[in-house]
N, C-alpha and C positions, 0 to 999 in steps of 0.2 A: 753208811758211816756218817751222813751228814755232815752240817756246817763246820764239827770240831774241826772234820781233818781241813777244811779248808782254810782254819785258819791256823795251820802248823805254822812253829815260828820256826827259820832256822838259824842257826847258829853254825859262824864261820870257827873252826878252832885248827891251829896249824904248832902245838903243844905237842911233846912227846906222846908215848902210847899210854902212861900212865895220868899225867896231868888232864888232862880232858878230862875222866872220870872224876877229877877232883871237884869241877868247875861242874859237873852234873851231879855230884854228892852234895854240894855247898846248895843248890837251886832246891833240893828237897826237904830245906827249913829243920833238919835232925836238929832234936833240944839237947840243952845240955842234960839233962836228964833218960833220953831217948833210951832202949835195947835196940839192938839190931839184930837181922838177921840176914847171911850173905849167901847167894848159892849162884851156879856149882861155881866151882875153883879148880878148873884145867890150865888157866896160868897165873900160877901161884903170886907172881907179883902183884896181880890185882887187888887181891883180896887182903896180901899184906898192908900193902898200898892206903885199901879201904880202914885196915884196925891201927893203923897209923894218922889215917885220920880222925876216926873215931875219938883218939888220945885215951882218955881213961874209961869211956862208956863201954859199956858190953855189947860185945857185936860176937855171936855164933856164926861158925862158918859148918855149911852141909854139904856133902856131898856123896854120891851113890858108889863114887870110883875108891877100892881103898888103898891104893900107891898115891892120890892126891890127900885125902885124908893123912897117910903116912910123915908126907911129907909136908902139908902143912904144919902138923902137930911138933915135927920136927924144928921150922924156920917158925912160927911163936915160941917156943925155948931158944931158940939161937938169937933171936931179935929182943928179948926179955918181953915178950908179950900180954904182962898179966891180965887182961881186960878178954880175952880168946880163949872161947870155947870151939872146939873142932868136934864134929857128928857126924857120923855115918848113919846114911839115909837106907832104906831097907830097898833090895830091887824092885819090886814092885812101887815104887815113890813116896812110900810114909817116911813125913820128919821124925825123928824122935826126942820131938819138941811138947811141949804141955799145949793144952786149948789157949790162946791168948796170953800168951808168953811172950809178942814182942813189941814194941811201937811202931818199926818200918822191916819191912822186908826189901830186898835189893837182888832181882835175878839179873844176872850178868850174862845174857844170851844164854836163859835156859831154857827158855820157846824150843830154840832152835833144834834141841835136841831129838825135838818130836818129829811125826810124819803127819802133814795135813790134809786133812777131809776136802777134798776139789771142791764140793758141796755147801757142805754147812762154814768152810774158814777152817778149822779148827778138830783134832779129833780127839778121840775120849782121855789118851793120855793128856792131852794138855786140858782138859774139862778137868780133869782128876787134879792135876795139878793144883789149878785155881780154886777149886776146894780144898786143898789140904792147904795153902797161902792162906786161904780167908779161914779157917780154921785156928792158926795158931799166930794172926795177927790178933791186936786188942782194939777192941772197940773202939770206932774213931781214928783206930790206928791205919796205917798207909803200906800200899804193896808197888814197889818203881820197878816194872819187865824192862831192860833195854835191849833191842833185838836190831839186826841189821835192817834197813831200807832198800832194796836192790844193791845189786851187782855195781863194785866201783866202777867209777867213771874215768877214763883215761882219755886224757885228752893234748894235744892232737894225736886222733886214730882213725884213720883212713879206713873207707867203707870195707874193702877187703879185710882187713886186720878184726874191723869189727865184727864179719861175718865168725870167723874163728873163734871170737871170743863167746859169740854167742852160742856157740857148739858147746862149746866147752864149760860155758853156765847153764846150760838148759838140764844136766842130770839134777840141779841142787835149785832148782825156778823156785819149788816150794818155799825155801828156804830163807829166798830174796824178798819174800812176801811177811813173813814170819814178823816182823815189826808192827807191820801197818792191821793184823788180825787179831793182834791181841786186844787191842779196843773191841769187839767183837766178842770174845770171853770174858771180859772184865764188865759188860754192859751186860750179859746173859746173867753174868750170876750175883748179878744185884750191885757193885762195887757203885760208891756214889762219885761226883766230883770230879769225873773224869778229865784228866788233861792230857794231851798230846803236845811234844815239843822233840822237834827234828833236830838234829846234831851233823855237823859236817865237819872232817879231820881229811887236811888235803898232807899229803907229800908233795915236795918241788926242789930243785936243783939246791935251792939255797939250803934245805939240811941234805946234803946228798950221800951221809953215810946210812944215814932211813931209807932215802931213796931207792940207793944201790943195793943195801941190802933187802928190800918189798921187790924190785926187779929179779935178785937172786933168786932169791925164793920160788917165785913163781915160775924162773928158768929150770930151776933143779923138781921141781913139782912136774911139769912136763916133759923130765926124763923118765920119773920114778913111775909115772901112770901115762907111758906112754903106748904102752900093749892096752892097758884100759879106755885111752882115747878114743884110738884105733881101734876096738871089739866092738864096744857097744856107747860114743862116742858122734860115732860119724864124721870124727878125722882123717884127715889123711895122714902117711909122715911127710906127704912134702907140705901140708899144711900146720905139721908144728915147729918140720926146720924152719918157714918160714916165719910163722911166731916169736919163735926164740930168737934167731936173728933182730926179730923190728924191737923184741925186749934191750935184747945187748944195745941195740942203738939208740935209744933212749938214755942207758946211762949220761951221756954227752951231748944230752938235747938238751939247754940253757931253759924253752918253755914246756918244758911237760910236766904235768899237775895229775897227778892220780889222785880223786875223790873218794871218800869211804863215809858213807849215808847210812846212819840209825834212829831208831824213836825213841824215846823215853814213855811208857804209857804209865801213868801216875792213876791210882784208885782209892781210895779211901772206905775202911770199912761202916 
């Protein structure tokens, strides 16, 4: 991957879960005259998020799910949306967009959906992807993947604690990777311009209703797959009671910072 990645920048952001992406929207220069195109849209806030800021430009939102599509279609008529187009993308991965129909495209951790090649980085689904991207971007025009960076950082966590957690990331490893490869698909299939820019969104006591609620979550996730841990896993349960316990005590630790790490990989066609 060369010099780019080493000279990622990162970027401190402690902004709700929506504002961050504003502040990565605003960095990709969209004209006032720009299209857009937004994909997928499994939380629907996002993508509203993004045609709200778009303001009157056109920005199509795709997606392969059709209860997201539904429901999008739904909240641009309840929000007065005129500038939103919603599409449903065929299973097999075709947009049902024209050749060079947009100025920027914007995937919203749609890498992630795929399964990747140990091997090559990257497997055919997502090769398939980045053609049908460069396909019905416009010449000139720009494609933004943002994909996670590794596994968040929780910190203070005690080597024990961390042993656990590494259990319990290691079925989704590929996935943690899924940021830093798409440079790798974007450089194979010609995209010129290539930039990389790392993003950091921390949680900590001082908003502790995000906090508490990122602690819950991942309390009640470890009930719900806790026969899945345990099967094929390589947990114990006295290794997730004791998980969920050092979770619950964290609520009322004054210095704990949980880290959440992504890339922007920016390509130009």
């Amino acid at each position: 991957m060369g010099t780019e990645v080493r000279n990622l920048e990162i970027t401190s952001q402690k902004k709700d879960l929506v504002d961050p992406n504003r502040e990565i929207w605003q960095s990709l220069g969209i004209k006032q005259t720009d299209t857009a195109l937004f994909f997928p849209t499994p939380n629907v806030l996002v993508p509203i998020a993004f045609a709200k800021f778009m303001n009157k430009r056109k920005v199509t939102f795709v997606d392969s799910n059709e209860i997201n599509v539904s429901t999008l279609i739904s909240l641009a008529a309840e929000f007065r949306l005129s500038n939103v187009t919603v599409k449903l993308a065929s299973p097999s991965g075709k947009f049902p967009v024209a050749d060079g129909a947009v100025d920027i495209i914007f995937s919203d951790w749609g890498y992630s959906n795929f399964p990747n090649d140990s091997h090559s980085g990257f497997s055919a689904e997502s090769e398939a992807l980045t053609k049908e991207l460069l396909r019905i971007v416009k010449p000139e025009g720009k494609v933004a993947a943002l994909d996670e960076n590794g596994a968040p950082v929780m910190f203070p966590c005690p080597p024990d604690i961390q042993s656990i957690r590494a259990k319990i990331d290691s079925p989704r490893a590929d996935k943690l990777t899924v940021g830093r490869r798409i440079y790798g698909l974007f450089k194979s299939n010609g995209f010129k311009n290539i930039k990389l820019i790392g993003y950091s969104r921390f949680l900590t006591k001082d908003d502790e209703e995000k906090l508490s609620a990122e602690l819950n979550r991942r309390i009640l996730a470890l009930d719900s797959l806790r026969e899945q841990y345990v099967k094929s896993g390589g947990l114990t349960p006295q290794e997730i009671d004791k998980y969920k316990l050092w979770l619950k005590s964290q609520i009322s630790n004054d210095s704990f910072i949980i880290q959440f790490n992504s890339i922007l990989t920016v390509g130009q066609k």
